[in-house]
C-alpha positions as CSV (number, residue, x, y, z in Angstrom):
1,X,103.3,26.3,124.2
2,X,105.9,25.0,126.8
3,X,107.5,27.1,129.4
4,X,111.6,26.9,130.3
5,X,112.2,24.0,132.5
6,X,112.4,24.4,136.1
7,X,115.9,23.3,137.0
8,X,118.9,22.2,135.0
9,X,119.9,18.8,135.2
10,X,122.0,18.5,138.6
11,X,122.3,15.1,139.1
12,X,122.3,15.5,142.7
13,X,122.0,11.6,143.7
14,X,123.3,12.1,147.1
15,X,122.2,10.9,150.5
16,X,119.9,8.2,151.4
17,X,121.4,5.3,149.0
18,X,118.8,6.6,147.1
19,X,119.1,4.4,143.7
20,X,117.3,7.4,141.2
21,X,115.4,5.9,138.6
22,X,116.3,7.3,134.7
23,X,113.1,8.8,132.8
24,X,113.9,6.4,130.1
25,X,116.7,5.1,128.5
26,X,118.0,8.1,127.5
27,X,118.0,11.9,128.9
28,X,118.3,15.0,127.1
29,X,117.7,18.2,128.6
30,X,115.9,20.7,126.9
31,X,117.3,23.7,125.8
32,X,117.1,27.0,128.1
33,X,114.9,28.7,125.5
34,X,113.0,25.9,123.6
35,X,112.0,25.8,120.1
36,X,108.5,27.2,119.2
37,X,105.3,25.6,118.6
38,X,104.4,26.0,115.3
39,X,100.9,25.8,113.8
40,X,98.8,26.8,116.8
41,X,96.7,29.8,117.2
42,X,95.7,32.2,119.9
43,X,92.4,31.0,121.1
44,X,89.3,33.5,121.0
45,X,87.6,34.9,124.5
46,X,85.4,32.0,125.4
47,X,87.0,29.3,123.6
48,X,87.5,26.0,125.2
49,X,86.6,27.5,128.5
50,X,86.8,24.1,130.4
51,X,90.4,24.5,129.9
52,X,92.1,26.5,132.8
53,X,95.4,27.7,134.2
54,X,96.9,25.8,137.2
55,X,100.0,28.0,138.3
56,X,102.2,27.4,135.5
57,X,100.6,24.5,134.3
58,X,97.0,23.5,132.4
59,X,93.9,21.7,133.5
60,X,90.9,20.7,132.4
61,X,87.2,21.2,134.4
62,X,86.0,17.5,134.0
63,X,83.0,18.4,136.0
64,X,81.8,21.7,137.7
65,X,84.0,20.8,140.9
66,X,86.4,18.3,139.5
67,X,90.0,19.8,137.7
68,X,92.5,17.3,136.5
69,X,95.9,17.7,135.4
70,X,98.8,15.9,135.6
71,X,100.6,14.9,139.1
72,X,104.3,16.0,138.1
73,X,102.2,19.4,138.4
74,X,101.9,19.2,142.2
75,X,105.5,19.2,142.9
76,X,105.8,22.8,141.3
77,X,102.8,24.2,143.2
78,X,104.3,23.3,146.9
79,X,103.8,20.3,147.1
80,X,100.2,20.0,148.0
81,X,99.0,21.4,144.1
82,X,97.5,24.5,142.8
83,X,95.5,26.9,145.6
84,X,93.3,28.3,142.2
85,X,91.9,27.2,139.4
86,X,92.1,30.4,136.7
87,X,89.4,30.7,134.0
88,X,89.8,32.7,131.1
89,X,92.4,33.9,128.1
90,X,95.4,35.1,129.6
91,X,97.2,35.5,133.0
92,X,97.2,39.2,132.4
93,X,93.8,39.6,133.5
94,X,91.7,35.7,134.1
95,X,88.2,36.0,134.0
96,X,87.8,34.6,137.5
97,X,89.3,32.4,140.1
98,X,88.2,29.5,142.0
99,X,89.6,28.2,145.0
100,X,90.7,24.5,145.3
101,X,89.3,22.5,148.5
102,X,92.1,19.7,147.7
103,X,94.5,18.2,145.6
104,X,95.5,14.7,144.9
105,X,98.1,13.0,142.8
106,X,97.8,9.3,142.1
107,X,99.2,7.3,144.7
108,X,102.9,6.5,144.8
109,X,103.4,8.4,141.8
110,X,107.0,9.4,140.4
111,X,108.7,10.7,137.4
112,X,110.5,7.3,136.1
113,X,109.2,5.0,133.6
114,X,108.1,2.7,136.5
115,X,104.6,4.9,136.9
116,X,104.5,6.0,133.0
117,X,101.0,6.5,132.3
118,X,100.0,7.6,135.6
119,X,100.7,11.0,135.6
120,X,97.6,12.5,136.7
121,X,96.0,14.3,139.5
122,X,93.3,16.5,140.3
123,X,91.4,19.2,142.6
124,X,88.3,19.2,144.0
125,X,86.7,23.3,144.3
126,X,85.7,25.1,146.9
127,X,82.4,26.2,144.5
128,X,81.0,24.5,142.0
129,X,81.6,26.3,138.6
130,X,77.6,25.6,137.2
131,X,77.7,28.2,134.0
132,X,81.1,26.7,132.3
133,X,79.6,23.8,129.7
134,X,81.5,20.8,130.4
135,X,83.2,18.7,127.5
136,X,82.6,15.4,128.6
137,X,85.4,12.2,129.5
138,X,85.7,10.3,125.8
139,X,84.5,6.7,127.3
140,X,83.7,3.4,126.9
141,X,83.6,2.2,123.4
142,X,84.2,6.2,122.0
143,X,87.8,5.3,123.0
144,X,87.7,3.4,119.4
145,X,88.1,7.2,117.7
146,X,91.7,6.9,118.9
147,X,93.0,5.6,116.2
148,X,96.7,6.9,114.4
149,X,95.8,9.4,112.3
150,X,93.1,10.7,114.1
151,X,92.6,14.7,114.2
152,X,92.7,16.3,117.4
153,X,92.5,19.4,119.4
154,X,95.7,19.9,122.1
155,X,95.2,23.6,124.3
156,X,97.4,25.0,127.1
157,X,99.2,28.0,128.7
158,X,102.4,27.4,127.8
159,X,105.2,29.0,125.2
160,X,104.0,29.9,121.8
161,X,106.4,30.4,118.4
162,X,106.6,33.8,119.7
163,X,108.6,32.7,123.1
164,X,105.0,34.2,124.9
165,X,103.3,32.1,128.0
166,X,100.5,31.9,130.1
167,X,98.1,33.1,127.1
168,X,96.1,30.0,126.3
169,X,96.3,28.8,122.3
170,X,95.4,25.5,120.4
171,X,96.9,23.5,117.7
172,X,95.1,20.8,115.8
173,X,97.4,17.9,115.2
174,X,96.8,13.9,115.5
175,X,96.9,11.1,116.9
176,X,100.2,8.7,116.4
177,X,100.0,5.4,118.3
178,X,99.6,3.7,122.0
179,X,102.7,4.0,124.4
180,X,102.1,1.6,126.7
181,X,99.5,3.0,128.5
182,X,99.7,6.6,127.5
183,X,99.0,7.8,124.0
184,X,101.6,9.9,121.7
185,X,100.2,12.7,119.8
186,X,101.8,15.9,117.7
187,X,104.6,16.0,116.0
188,X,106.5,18.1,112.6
189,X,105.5,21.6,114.7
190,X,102.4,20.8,115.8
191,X,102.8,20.0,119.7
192,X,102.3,20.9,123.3
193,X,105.1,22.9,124.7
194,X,106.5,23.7,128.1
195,X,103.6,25.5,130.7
196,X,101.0,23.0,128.3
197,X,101.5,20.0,132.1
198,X,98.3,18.6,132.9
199,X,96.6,20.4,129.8
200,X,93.6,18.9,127.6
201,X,93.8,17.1,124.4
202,X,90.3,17.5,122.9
203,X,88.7,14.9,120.1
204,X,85.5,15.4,118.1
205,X,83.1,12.1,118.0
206,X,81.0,11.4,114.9
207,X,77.5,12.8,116.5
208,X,79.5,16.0,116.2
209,X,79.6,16.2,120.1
210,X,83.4,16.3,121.7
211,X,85.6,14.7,124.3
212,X,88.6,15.1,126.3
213,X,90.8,12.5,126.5
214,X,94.0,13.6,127.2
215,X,96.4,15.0,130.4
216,X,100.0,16.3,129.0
217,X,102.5,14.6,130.4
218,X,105.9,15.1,128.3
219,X,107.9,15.2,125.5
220,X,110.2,12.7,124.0
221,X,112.9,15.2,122.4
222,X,114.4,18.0,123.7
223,X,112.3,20.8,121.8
224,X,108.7,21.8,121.3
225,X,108.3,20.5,117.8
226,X,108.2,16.7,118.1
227,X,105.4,14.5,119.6
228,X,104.2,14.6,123.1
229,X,102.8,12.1,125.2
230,X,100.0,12.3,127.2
231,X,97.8,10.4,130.1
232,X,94.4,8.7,129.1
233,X,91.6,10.1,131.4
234,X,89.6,7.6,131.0
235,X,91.7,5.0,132.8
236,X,91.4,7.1,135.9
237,X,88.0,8.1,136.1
238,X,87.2,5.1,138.5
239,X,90.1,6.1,141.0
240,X,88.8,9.9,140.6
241,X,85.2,9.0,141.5
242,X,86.3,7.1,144.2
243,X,88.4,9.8,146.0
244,X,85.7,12.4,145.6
245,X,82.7,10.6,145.9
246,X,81.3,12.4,142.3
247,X,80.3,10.9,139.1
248,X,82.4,12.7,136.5
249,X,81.3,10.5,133.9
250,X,77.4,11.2,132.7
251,X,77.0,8.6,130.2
252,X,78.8,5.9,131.5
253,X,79.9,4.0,134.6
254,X,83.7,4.3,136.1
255,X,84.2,0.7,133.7
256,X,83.7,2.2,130.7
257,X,80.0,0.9,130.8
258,X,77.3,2.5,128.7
259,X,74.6,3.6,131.5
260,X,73.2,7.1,130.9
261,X,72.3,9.2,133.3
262,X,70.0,12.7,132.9
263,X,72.8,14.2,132.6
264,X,73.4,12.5,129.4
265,X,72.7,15.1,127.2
266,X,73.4,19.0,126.1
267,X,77.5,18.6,125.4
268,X,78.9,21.7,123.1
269,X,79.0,21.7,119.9
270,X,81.5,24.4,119.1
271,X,83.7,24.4,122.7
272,X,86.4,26.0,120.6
273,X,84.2,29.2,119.5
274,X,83.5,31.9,122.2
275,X,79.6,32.0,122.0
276,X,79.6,34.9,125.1
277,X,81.3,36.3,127.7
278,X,82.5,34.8,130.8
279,X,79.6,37.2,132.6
280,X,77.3,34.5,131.1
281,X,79.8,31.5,131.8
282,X,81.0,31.5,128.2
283,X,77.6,29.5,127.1
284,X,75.8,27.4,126.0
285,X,76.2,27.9,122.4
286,X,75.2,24.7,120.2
287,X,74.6,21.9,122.2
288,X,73.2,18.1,121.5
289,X,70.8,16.0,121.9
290,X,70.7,13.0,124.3
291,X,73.8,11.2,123.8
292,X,73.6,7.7,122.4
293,X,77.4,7.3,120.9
294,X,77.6,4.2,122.9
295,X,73.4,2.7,123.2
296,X,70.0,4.1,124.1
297,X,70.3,7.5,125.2
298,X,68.6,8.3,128.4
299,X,64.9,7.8,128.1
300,X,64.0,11.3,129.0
301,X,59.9,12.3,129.1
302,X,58.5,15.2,127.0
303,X,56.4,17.4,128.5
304,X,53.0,16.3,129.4
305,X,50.1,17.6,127.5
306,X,46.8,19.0,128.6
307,X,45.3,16.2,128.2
308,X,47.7,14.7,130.4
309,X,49.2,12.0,127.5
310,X,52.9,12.1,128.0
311,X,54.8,9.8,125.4
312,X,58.8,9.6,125.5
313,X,59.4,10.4,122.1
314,X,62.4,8.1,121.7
315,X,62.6,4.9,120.2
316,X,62.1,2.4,123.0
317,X,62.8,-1.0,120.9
318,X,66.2,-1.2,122.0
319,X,67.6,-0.4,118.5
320,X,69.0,3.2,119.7
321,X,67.4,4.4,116.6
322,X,65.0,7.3,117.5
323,X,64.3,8.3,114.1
324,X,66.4,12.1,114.7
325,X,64.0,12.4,117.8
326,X,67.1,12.3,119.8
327,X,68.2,15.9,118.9
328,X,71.6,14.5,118.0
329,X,73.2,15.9,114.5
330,X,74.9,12.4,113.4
331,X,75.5,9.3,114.1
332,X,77.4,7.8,116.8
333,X,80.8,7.2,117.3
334,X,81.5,3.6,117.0
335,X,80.0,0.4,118.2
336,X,79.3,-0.6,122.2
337,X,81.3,-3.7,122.0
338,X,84.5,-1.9,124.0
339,X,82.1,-1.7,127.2
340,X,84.3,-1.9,129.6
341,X,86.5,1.4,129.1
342,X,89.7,-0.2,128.1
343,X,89.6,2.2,124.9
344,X,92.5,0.3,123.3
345,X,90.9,1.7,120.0
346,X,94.8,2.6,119.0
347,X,96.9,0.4,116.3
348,X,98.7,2.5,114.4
349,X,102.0,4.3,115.1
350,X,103.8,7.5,113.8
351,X,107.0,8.3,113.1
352,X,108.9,7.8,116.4
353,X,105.6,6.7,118.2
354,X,105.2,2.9,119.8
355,X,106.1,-0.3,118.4
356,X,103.3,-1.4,117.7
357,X,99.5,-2.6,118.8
358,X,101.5,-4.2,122.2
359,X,102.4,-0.4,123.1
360,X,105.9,-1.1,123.8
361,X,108.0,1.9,123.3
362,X,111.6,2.3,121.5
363,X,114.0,2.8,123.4
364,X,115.7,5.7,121.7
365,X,112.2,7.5,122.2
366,X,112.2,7.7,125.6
367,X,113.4,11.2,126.2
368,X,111.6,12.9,128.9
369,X,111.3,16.6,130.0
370,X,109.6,18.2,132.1
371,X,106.9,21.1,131.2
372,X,106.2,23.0,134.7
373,X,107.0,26.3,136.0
374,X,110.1,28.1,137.0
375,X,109.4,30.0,139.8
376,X,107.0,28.1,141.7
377,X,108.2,27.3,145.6
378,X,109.6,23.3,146.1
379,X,108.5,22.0,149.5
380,X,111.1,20.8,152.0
381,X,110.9,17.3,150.8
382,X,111.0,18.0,147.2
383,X,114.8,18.4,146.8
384,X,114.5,14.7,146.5
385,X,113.2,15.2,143.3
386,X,115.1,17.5,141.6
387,X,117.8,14.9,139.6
388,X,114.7,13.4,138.1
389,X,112.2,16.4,137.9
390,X,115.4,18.5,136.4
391,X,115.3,16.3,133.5
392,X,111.6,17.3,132.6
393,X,110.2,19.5,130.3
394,X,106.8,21.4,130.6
395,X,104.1,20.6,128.8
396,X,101.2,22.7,127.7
């Protein structure tokens, strides 16, 4: 689910001394048509609806007026990123639009190795989007689920097996091993794919409940079948909340610490299944419970009673086990000892993935293309970009 890449690689090093950083040790440029994803699947109307189109690339509605993506995004949207977040199936007819108040890539960011693991930015909207249900930021100690191995969900906009783009599909795939500070994923067909930038990579906790954790950033071989790598949300939550001013994190603080709020509770079930129309916001369909993956969930009050006795209902012994009164359908999805959101829950590595626990990468895997759109206008400063940019490939 990739679209073609944006340029061809002109090395254009001119002007300005300029000394252009490589993407990685080597470079290979993708093919004009690349190689089909295989495996995924046309998602139904109303699945994973928190997953939008950001022209030509993907995002992800972390909260109803938060959007992130990834910043090699902005470049292709003018510079200043997307002026619409689209909601829906396909970019023959979206659902609806929202307009974006502003956009903001991390700081200093560019397309070298020097700021890998950083590729992320987001919008703020002009409207809050209230009847969307959110899939909550994987946090805290639920970063431990990322282990190799590990099923998970990747969705996006970009080319299909059939050469198609801008209809959104999934493809269930896992996870291979820590790259530094990014996390590589997919692989043998099962992959993100050019128009897939800035695009969700979904996981499913043990409570049942699911998280995103993921922002496409890029390939490391020249076609759409091999693994991708993508940026770890959860390191940038604190920067996020600190630009907007919004907590986009329910259960936890910006850390990674467990401190529920009353929001804590009512994430999907079933975000991949289309439970209504987007007239009704595409929801709720299942929900939980008050979370509790990573302690006590919030101690919400039931109802008081006509005779005015109003007990909690939850287990207040500071065991986190309410007997099932917590709504939730399991258990939870790992222990609370990994507080403070570093999430390095990853060991393992796939074929091609990291070295090792240390994250180092190989340096015949790090081949990097770019995954955003072709016909977007480049501001008048972004010619600067275009020897490394070229050498990108879009990502779902």
């Amino acid at each position: 689910m990739r679209r073609p890449a944006l340029y061809s690689a002109t090395t254009l090093y001119v002007s300005l001394g300029i000394a252009t950083a490589a993407h990685a040790t080597s470079v290979t440029v993708p093919p004009t048509d690349p190689q089909p994803i295989f495996g995924g699947s046309e998602v139904e109307e109303c699945g994973w609806p928190t997953t939008v189109s950001m022209d030509g690339c993907t995002g992800t509605l972390v909260h109803p007026e938060v959007v992130v993506f990834a910043a090699h995004c902005m470049f292709f949207a003018g510079g200043g990123g997307p002026a619409f977040v689209s909601f829906g199936e396909s970019d023959s007819g979206f659902a609806r639009e929202v307009a974006t108040s502003d956009c903001t890539m991390w700081p200093g960011w560019v397309p070298d190795e020097s700021t890998f693991g950083f590729d992320v930015a987001f919008c703020t909207l002009s409207e809050p989007v209230l009847d969307v249900p959110i899939v909550p930021i994987l946090m805290g100690c639920e970063t431990e689920i990322l282990q190799a191995g590990q099923d998970i969900t990747l969705v996006g906009y970009g080319v299909t097996e059939t050469g198609a783009f801008g209809t959104k599909h999934e493809v269930d795939t896992q996870v291979n091993g820590m790259e530094g500070l990014e996390i590589n994923v997919g692989g043998g067909g099962t992959s993100s794919c050019n128009g897939d930038s800035g695009g969700p990579a979904y996981v499913q906790l043990e409570d049942g409940t699911w998280r995103v954790f993921g922002i496409t950033s890029r390939g490391i071989t020249g076609d759409c079948n091999g693994q991708s790598i993508y940026g770890l949300i959860h390191s940038h939550t604190e920067w996020i909340e600190d630009e907007t001013g919004i907590d986009i994190t329910p259960c936890h603080d910006a850390d990674g610490t467990w401190n529920p709020t009353d929001a804590c509770t009512e994430f999907p079930l079933d975000p991949g299944i289309g439970n209504a129309g987007w007239e009704e916001g595409c929801g709720p369909g299942r929900l939980s419970g008050p979370s509790a993956t990573c302690g006590d969930p919030f101690p919400f009050e039931e109802e008081t009673s006509s005779t005015g006795a109003g007990e909690t209902g939850l287990d207040e012994s500071g065991t986190g086990d309410s007997g099932g009164d917590t709504g939730l359908p399991g258990g939870t999805a790992g222990s609370a000892t990994d507080a403070d959101g570093s999430g390095g829950g990853v060991t393992g590595t796939g074929t091609g993935a990291g070295t090792g626990d240390d994250g180092s990468q190989d340096s015949d895997d790090q081949v990097i293309t770019c995954t955003c759109r072709s016909d977007a206008p480049a501001p008048g400063w972004a010619w600067l970009l275009i020897p490394i940019v070229g050498v990108m490939r879009r990502r779902r």
